[in-house]
C-alpha distance (Angstrom), angle and dihedral (degrees) to the residues before:
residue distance angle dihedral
X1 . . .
X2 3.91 . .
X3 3.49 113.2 .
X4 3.26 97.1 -121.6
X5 3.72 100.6 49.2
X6 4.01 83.2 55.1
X7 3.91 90.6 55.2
X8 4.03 83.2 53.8
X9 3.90 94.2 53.4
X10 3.93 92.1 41.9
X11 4.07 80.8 48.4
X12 3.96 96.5 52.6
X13 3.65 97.8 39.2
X14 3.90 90.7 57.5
X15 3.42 87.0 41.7
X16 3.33 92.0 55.2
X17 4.15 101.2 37.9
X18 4.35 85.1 56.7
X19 3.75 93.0 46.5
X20 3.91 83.2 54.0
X21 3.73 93.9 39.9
X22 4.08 77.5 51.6
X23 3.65 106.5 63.4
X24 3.79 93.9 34.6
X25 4.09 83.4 56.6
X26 3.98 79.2 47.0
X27 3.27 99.8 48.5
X28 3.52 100.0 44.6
X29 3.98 93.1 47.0
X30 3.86 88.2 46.1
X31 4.40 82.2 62.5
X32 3.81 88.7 52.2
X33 3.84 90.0 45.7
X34 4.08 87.0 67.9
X35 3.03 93.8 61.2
X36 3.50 118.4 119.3
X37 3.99 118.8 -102.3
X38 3.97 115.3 -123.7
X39 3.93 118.8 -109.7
X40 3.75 86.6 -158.8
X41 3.99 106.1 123.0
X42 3.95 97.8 178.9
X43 4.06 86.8 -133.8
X44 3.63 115.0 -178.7
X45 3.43 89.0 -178.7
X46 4.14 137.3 67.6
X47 3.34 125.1 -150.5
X48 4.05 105.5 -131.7
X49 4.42 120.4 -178.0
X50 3.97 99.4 -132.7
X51 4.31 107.5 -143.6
X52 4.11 108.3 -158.8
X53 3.58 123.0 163.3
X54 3.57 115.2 -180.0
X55 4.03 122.7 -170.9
X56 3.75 91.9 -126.0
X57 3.85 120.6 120.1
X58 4.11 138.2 -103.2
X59 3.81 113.4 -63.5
X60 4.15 92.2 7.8
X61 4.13 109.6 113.7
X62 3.40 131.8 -171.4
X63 3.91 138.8 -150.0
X64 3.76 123.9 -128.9
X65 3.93 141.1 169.7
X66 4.19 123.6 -154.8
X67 3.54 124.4 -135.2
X68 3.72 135.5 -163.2
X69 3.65 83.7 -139.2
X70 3.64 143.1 21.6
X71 3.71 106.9 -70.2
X72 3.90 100.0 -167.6
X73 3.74 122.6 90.6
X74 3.98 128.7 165.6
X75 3.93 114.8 -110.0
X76 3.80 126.6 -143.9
X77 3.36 98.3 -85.2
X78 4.18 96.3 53.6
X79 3.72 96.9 -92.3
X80 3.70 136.5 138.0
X81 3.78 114.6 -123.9
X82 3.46 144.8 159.9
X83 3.77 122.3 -96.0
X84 4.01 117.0 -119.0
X85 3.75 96.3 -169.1
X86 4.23 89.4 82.7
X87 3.52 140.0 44.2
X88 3.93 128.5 -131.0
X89 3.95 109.8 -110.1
X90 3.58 93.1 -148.3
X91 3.39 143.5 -2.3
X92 4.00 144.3 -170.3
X93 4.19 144.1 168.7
X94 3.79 105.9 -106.4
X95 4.02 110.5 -145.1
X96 3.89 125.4 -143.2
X97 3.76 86.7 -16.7
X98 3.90 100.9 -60.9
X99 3.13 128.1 106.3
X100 3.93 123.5 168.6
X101 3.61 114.7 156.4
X102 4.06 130.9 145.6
X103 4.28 106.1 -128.5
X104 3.63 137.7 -175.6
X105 3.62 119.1 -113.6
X106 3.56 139.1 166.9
X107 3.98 107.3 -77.4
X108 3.72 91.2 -136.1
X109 4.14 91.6 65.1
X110 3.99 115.1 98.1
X111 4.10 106.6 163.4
X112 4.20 121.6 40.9
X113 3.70 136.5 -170.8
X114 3.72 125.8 -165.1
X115 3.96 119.1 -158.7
X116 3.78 125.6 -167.8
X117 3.49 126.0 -166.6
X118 3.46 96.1 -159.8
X119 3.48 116.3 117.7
X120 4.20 98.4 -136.4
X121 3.77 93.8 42.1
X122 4.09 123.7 78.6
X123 4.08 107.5 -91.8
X124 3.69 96.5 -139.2
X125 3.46 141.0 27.3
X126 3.93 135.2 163.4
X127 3.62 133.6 -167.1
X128 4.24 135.0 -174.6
X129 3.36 109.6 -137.0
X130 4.07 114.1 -122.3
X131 3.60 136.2 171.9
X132 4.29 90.9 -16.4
X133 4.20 94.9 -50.9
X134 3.95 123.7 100.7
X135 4.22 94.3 -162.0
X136 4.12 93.7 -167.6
X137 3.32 113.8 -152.5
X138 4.02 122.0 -172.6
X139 3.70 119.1 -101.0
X140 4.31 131.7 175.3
X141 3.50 124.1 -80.1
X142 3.55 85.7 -128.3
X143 3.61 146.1 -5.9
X144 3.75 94.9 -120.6
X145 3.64 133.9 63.7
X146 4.46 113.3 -112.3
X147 3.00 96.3 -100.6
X148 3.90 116.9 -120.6
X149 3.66 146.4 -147.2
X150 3.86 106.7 -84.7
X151 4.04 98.3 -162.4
X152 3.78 117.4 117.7
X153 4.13 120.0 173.9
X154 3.21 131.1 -148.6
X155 3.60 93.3 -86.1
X156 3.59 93.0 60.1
X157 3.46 94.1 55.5
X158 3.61 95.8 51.7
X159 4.12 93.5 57.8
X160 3.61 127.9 85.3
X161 3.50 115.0 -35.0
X162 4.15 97.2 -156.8
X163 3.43 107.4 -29.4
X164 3.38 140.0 -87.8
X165 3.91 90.5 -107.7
X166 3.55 131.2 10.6
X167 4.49 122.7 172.2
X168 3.24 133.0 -106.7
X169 4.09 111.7 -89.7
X170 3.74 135.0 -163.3
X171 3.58 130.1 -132.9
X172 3.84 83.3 -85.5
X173 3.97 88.3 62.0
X174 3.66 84.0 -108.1
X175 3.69 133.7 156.5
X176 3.96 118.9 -158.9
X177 3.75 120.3 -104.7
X178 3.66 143.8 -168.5
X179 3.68 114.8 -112.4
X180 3.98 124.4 -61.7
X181 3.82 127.7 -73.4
X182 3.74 91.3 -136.6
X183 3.73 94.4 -140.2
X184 4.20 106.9 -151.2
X185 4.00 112.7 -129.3
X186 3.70 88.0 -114.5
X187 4.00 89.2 75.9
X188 3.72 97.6 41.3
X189 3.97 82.8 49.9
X190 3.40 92.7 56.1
X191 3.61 98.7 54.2
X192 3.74 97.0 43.8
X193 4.17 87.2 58.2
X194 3.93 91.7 43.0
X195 3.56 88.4 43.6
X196 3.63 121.3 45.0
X197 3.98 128.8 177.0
X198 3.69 109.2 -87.5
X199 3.79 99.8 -116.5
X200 3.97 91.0 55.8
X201 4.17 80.3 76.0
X202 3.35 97.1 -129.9
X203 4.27 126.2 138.2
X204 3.56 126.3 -122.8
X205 3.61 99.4 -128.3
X206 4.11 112.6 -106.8
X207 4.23 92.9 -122.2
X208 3.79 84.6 66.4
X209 3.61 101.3 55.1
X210 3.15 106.9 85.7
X211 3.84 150.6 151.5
X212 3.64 104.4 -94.8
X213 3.99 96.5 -157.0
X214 3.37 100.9 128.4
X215 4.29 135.0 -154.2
X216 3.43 126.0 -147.6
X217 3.55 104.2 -131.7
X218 4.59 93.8 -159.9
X219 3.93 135.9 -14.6
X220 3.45 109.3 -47.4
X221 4.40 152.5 156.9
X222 3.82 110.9 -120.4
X223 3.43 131.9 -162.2
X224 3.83 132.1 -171.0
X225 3.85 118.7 -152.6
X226 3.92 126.9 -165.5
X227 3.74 115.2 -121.9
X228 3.48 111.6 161.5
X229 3.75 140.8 4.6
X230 3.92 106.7 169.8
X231 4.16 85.3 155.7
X232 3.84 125.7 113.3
X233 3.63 91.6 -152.9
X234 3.73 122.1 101.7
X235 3.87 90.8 -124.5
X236 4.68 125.9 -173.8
X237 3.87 108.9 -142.8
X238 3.89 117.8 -163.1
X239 3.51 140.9 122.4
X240 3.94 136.9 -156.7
X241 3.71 126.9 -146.9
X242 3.31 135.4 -110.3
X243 4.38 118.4 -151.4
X244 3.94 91.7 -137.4
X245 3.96 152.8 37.9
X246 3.70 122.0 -44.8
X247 3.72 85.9 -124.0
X248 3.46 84.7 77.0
X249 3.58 104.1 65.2
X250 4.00 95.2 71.6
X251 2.93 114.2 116.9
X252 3.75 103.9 10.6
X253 3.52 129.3 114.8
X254 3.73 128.2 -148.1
X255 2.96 88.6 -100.9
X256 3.70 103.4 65.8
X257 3.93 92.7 50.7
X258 4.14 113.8 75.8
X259 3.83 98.0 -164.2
X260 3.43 136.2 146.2
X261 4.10 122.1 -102.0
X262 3.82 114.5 -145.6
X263 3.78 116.4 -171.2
X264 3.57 118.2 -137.6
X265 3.90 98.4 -178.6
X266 4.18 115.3 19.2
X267 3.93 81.0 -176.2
X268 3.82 108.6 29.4
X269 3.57 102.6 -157.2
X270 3.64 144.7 114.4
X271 3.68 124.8 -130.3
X272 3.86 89.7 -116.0
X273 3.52 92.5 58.8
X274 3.53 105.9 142.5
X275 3.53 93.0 -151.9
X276 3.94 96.0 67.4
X277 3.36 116.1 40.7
X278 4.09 96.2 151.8
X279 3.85 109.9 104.4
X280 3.32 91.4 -123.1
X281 3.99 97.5 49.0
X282 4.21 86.2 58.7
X283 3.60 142.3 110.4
X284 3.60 132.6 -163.7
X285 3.56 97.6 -131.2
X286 3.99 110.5 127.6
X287 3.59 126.5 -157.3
X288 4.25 104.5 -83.3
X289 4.06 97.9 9.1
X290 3.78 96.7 157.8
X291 3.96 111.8 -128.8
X292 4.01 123.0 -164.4
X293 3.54 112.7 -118.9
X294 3.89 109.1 -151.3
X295 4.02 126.7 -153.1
X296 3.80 121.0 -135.5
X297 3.73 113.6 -130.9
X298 3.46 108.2 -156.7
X299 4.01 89.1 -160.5
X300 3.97 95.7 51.0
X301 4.26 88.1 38.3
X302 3.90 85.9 -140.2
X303 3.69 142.4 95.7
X304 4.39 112.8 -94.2
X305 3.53 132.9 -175.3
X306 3.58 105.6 -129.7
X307 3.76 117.8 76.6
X308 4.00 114.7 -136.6
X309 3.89 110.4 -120.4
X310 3.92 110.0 -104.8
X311 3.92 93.8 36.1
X312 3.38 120.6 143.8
X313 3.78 117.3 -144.5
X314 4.44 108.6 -156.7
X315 3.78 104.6 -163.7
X316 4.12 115.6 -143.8
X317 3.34 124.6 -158.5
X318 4.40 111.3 -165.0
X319 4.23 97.8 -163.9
X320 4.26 107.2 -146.7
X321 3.72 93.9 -1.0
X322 3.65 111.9 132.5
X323 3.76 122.0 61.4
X324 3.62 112.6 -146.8
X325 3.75 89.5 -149.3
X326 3.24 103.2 70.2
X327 3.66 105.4 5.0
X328 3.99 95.5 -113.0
X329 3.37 139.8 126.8
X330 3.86 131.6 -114.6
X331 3.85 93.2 -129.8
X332 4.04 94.5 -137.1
X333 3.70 94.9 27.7
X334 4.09 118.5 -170.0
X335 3.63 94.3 -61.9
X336 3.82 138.3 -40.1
X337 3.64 127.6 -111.5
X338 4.19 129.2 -156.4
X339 3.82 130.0 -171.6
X340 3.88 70.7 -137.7
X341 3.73 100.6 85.9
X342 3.86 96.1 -158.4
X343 3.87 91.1 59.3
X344 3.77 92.7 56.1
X345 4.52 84.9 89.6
X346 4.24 84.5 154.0
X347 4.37 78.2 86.3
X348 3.39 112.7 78.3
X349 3.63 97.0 -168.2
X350 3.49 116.0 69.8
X351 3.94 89.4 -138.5
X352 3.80 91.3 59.0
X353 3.96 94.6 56.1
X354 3.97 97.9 99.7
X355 3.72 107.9 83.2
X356 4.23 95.8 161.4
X357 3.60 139.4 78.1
X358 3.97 117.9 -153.0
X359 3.83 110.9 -166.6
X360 4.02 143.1 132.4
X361 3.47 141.8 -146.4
X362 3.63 128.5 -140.2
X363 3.95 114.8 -140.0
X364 4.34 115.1 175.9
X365 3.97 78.5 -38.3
X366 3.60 112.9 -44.0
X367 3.17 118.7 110.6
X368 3.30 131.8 -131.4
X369 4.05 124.8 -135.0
X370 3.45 114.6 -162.6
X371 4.19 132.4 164.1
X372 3.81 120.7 -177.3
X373 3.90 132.6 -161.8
X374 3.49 125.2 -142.0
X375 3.70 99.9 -154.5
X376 4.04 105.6 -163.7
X377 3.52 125.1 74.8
X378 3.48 116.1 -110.3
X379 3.81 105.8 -92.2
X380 3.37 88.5 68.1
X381 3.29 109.5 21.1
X382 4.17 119.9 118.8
X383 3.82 85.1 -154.3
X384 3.37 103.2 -139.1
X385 3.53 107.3 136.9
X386 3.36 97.7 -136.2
X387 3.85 104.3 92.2
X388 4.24 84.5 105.8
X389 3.86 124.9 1.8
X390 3.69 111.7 174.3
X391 4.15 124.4 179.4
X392 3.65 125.5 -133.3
X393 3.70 127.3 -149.9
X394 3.68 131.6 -163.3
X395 3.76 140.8 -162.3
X396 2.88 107.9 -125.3
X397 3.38 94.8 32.5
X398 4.15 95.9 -138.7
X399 3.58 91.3 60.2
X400 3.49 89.0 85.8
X401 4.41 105.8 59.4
X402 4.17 94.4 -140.1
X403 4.13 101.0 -123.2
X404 3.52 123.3 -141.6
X405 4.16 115.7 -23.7
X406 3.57 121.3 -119.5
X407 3.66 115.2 -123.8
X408 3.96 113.5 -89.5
X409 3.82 104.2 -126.0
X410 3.73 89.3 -174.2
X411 4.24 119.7 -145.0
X412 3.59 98.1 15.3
X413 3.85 113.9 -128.7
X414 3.52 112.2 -157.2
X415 4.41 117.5 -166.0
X416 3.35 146.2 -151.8
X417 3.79 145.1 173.2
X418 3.36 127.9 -155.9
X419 3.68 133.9 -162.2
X420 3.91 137.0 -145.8
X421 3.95 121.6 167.2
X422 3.84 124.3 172.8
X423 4.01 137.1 142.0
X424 3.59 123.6 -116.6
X425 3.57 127.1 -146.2
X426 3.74 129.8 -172.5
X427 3.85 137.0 -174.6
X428 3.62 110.2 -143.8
X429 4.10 100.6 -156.5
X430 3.84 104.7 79.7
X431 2.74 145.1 173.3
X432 3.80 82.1 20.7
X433 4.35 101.0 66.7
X434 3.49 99.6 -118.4
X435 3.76 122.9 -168.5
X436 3.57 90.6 -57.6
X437 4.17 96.3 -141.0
X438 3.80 89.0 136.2
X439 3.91 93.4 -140.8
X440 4.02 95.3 114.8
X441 3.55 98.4 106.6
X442 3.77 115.8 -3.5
X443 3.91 114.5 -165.4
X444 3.96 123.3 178.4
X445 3.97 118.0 -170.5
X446 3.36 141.1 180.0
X447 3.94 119.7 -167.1
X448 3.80 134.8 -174.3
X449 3.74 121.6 -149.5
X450 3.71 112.8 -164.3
X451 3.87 118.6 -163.6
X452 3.82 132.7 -167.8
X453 3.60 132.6 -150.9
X454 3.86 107.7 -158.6
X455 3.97 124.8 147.2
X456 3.82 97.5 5.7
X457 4.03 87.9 -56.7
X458 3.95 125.7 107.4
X459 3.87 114.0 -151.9
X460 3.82 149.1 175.8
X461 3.59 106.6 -113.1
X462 3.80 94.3 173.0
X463 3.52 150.5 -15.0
X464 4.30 118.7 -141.6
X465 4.12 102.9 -170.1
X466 4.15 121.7 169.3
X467 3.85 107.7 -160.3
X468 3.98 99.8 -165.4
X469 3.66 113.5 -161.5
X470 3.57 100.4 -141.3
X471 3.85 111.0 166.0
X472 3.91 136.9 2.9
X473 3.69 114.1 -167.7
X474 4.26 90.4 179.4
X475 3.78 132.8 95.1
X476 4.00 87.0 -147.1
X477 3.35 113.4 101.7
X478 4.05 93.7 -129.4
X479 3.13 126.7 -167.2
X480 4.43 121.8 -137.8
X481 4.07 114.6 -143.9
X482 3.71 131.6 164.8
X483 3.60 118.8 -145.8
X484 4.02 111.9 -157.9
X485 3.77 122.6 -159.8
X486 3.47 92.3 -155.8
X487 4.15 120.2 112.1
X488 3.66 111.3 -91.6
X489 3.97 84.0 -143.0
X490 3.86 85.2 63.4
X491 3.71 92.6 59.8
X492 3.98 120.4 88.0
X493 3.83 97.5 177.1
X494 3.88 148.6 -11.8
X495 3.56 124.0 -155.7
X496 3.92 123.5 -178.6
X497 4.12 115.9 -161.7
X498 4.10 82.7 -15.0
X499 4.37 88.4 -55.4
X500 4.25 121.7 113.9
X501 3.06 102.6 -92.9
X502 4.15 117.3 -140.6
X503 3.91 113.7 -138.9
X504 3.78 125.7 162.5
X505 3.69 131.9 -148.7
X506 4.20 120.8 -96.6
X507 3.38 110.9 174.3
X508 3.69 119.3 -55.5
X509 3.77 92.6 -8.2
X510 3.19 142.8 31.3
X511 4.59 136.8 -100.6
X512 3.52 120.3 -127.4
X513 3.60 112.1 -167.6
X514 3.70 104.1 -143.9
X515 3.43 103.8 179.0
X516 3.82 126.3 13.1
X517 3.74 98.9 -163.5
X518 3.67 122.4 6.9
X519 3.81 95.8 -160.7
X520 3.55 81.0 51.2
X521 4.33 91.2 78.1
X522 3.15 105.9 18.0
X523 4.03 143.0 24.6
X524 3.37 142.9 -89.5
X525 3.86 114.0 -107.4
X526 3.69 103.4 -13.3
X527 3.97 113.1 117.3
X528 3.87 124.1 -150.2
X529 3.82 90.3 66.7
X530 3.84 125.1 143.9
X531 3.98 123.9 170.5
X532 3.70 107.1 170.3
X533 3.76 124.7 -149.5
X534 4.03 114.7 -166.0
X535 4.03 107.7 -155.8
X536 3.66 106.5 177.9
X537 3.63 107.1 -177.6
X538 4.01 117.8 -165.2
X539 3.93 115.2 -155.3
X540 4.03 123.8 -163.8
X541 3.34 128.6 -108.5
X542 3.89 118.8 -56.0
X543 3.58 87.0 -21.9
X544 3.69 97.8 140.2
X545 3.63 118.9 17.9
X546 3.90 120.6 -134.9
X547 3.65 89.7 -110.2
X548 3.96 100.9 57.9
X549 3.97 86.5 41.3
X550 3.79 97.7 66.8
X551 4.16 86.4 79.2
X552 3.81 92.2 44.0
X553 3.89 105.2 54.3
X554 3.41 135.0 97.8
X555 2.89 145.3 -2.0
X556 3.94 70.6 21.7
X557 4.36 106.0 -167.6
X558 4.09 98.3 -35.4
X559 3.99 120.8 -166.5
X560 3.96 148.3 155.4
X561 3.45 132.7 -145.9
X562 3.55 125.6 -141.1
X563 3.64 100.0 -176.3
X564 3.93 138.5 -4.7
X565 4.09 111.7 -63.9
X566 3.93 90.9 16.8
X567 3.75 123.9 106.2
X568 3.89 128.8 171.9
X569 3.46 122.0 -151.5
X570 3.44 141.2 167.9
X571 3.85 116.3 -90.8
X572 3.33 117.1 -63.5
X573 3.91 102.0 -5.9
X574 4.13 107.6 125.7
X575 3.50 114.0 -103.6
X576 4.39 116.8 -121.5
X577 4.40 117.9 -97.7
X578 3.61 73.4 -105.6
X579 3.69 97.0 78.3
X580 3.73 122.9 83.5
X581 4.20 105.8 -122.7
X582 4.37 89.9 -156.8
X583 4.01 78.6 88.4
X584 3.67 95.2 55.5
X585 3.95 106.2 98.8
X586 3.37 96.7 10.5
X587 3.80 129.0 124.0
X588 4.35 103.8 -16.3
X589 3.53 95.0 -18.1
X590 3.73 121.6 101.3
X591 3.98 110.8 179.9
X592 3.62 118.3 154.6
X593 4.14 100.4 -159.0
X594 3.94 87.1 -168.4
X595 3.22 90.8 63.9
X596 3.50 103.8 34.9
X597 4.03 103.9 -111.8
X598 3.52 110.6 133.6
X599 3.76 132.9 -176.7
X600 3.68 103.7 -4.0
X601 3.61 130.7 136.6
X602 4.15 125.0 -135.6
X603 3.67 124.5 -59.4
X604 3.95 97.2 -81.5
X605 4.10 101.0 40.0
X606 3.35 124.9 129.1
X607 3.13 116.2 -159.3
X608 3.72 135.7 44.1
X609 4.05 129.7 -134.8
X610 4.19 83.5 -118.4
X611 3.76 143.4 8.8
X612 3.60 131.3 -171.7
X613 4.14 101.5 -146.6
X614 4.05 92.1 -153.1
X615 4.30 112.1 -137.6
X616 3.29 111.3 11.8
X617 3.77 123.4 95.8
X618 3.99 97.2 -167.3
X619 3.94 125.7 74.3
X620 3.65 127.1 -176.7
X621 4.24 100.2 -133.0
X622 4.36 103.5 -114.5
X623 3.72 102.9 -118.0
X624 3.94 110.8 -94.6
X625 3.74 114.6 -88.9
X626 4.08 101.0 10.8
X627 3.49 129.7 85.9
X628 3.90 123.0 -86.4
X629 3.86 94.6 -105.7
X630 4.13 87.9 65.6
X631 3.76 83.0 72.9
X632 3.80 104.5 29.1
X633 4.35 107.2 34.6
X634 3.60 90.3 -171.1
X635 3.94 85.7 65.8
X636 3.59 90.9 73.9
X637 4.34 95.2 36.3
X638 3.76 83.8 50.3
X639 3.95 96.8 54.0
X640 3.47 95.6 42.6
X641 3.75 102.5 57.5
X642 4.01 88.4 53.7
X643 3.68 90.7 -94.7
X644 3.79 95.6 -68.9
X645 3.72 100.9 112.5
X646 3.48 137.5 52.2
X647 3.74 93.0 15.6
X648 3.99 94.9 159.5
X649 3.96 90.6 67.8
X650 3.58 101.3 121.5
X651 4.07 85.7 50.3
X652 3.92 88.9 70.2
């Protein structure tokens, strides 16, 4: 035989032996193909519909921050404050007070409470999560009452014992009222900027503290609305009235005057008062009821509508008096409190004597009268002002000289940040299974959302996430992107460590490359790693609304990619146009594109090719070469209960 007819048999015959070899690969890879995809998605997280309703008016919003636990303790000195030892989980702007919105919160989580610091919205709520929805509900600050100074001088304890008349209540500690003043957001606005919560440091500006005594300037109606009772004191509001000019009151002491004290409020407190959230410990006063104020004429002996002109109405303020018990008072109370600063003798210290602001606020004309007690004495008082604000309305309106204005602020813009921190792990072998230790390319982040509520809309104005790169346990040289299915149109700017950042359009989003090679900044194998990326992206103007964001945000659609054409992601998130589908179902991976599984194993696998482990922001490195639940037990415990139990593993 020639030799080169010989080479041509040898030629066929392995031609023919690896086309062979070929289909019975085929054949026996087609079997594995039929295998049925896993549904497993290797969530840390759980997707929970937050219900808040707030008793705050249309166009008013509010701030708040959730907790995993409750974030209010009581300082020192008897106040309420917030905890710094934890972090809120997640956080929004509640609009109109409504808020319904689905979020995405660590799986492991099963109680909530929400905390405010607004001064018009409830301080605390707290909600069990069941069957997806956290229903808050409002509960007290605290179990126990501030506690107050109990000294009283002898000018206390020759006032008013319990008044000379005091209304009718209800079981609710309730007197009737007239209608509601329907205050417009604009006002309550207003006060909230001019007057902060005391631990936010700010000062109430001098012009606004103020004596409150007031002078009614002709014949008129009046009307005293409740606007705010942020106070854990069970505080008497009422006045008397004195037939001539304020002028005349200096020098006098209460004991030179011999008028009669009408109580407006026995129990001055709203039923939003944070303070009592116990049925029985509630009112049924609502923000802006409208209650009749009456004049005593001394010539009739009875209570009249119409105010005299040249009265002069002297506010009183009786800290702790009323026992909801038995609906009494405690004759001397804590301490008593005037709109006539040289009454208030429970100061020591001339200095600390003024305990009211007097101030108005214009709104398309009408203005505004408000008057506000601050209810502790001064040692340890926050002074904020803010403790009780109450509006007062007059018929004629001019009867009532408007005192100083508070400053217009214009559109309010009300803002929040929100915070989401997690680690990211990735296994850099698919779609063949790999060793599974999850230590590839190990990313931790931490991103802040901040919203905006301006002009009835609430908004994402930007986003500030730091991906650290914190451990690579791969000779690839991967590479880290972040594909975000948000509208490129949306975004105004993207910055990486302060630098324009370049991004190009995939679909209906946009890729990031993050890192270009991960062995490029740090090393392989060595833990204790941290290289920081900054990505500040800036968004346009009511571009995407808080609502459609909560499915966008971080740690938005994560992957690496090993080589050219391959992308890992975490299960089931799509892959980018730049991925080449001839990987998908091949080797262990079973992802149907069509019908929009993506990198999953086989009905039975456990464990996934990356996992997002949702609130934590430390991660014990899987040993190199074994599988992740070597390191973390509870990996394994987790997976094989169907993901229902011992969802906090990765937290031990």
């Amino acid at each position: 035989m020639r030799l080169r007819e010989h080479k041509l048999i040898i030629a066929t015959l392995v031609f023919i032996s690896m086309f062979i070899s070929s289909c019975m690969e085929k054949n026996l890879y087609d079997a594995e193909k039929n295998e049925t995809p896993s549904s497993a998605t290797f969530a840390t997280t759980q997707e929970v519909r937050f219900v808040m309703q707030y008793a705050i008016p249309i166009g008013y919003a509010a701030g708040f921050e959730v907790y995993t636990e409750n974030p209010i303790e009581t300082a020192d000195n008897g106040f309420i404050v917030l905890r710094t030892d934890i972090e809120p989980i997640a956080a929004g702007i509640v609009e109109s007070g409504d808020f319904r919105m689905s979020k995405q919160i660590p799986g492991y989580v099963k109680e909530l409470y929400a905390f405010s610091s607004d001064l018009f919205a409830p301080k605390l709520l707290y909600a069990k999560i069941e069957n997806g929805t956290a229903d808050f509900q409002p509960i007290a600050l605290t179990s126990n009452n501030t506690k107050a100074d109990t000294r009283t001088t002898a000018a206390d304890k020759i006032d008013v014992e319990a008044g000379d008349f005091v209304p009718e209540i209800d079981s609710k500690f309730t007197p009737a009222s007239e209608g509601n003043a329907n205050i417009p957001a604009t006002v309550l606005s207003a006060i909230k900027s001019a007057f902060p919560e005391g631990y936010k440091g700010q000062t109430v500006p001098d012009r606004y503290i103020q004596e409150a005594t007031m002078e009614v300037k002709e014949k008129a109606e009046l009307w005293l609305s409740p606007m705010l009772t942020g106070c854990s004191m069970t505080n008497t509001l009422g006045y008397f009235c004195y037939d001539g000019p304020k002028s005349e009151l200096a020098g006098k002491s209460l004991t030179d005057l011999d008028e009669k004290l009408i109580v407006v409020f026995p129990f001055a407190s709203l039923s939003d008062n944070s303070f009592f959230k116990n049925e029985a410990d509630q009112t049924n006063i609502v923000r802006g009821d409208k209650f009749r104020l009456k004049y005593y004429d001394k010539s009739k002996k009875e209570l009249v509508n119409e105010f005299p002109e040249g009265t002069t109405i002297v506010w009183f303020l009786w800290v702790g008096a009323y026992n909801k018990d038995n609906q009494t008072w405690n004759k001397n109370a804590q301490h008593k409190l005037y709109s006539h600063w040289d009454w208030n003798t429970c100061e020591v210290e001339e200095a600390k004597k003024p305990h009211t602001a007097y101030y108005s606020i214009r709104h398309e004309s009408t203005d505004y009268v408000c008057f506000a007690f601050e209810d502790q004495i001064k040692t340890s008082s926050d002074r904020d002002f803010n403790d009780m604000v109450f509006l007062i309305q007059s018929n004629p309106a001019t009867a009532i000289v408007p005192p100083v204005i508070i400053d217009d602020k214009g559109n309010e813009i009300v803002t929040q940040t929100e915070k989401r921190k997690g680690i990211l792990a990735f296994e850099d072998n698919w779609p063949a299974a790999g060793d599974y230790d999850l230590n590839d390319v190990v990313v931790k982040y931490n991103s802040n959302t901040t919203y905006a509520f301006e002009s009835n809309a609430t908004y994402v104005t930007k986003t500030e996430d730091v991906f650290a790169l914190i451990h690579s346990g791969a000779s690839y040289r991967n590479k880290f992107s972040i594909k975000y299915n948000i509208a490129p149109a949306a975004v105004s700017s993207i910055t990486i460590n302060g630098v324009s950042a370049n991004y190009r359009i995939d679909g209906n989003g946009y890729i990031v490359d993050v890192c270009p090679d991960v062995l490029g900044v740090i090393s392989a194998y060595i833990t204790g790693q941290n290289y920081e990326y900054n990505i500040v992206t800036e968004f346009n103007k009511n571009a995407i609304s808080q609502t459609d964001f909560q499915k966008l945000a971080a740690p938005y659609n994560p992957y690496i990619t090993p080589s050219a054409g391959i992308e890992v992601h975490l299960p089931m998130y799509a892959p980018t146009t730049e991925a080449d589908s001839e990987y998908f179902f091949t080797k262990d991976d079973r992802s149907i594109p069509g019908q929009g599984i993506y990198y999953v194993g086989k009905v039975g696998s456990k464990y996934p090719w990356g996992i997002h482990l949702s609130g934590v922001e430390s991660f014990t490195i899987p040993t190199e070469k074994l599988s992740i639940d070597n390191t973390y037990p509870g990996f394994n415990d987790w997976v094989n209960s169907g993901f229902e139990k011992y969802q906090d593993w990765y937290t031990k």
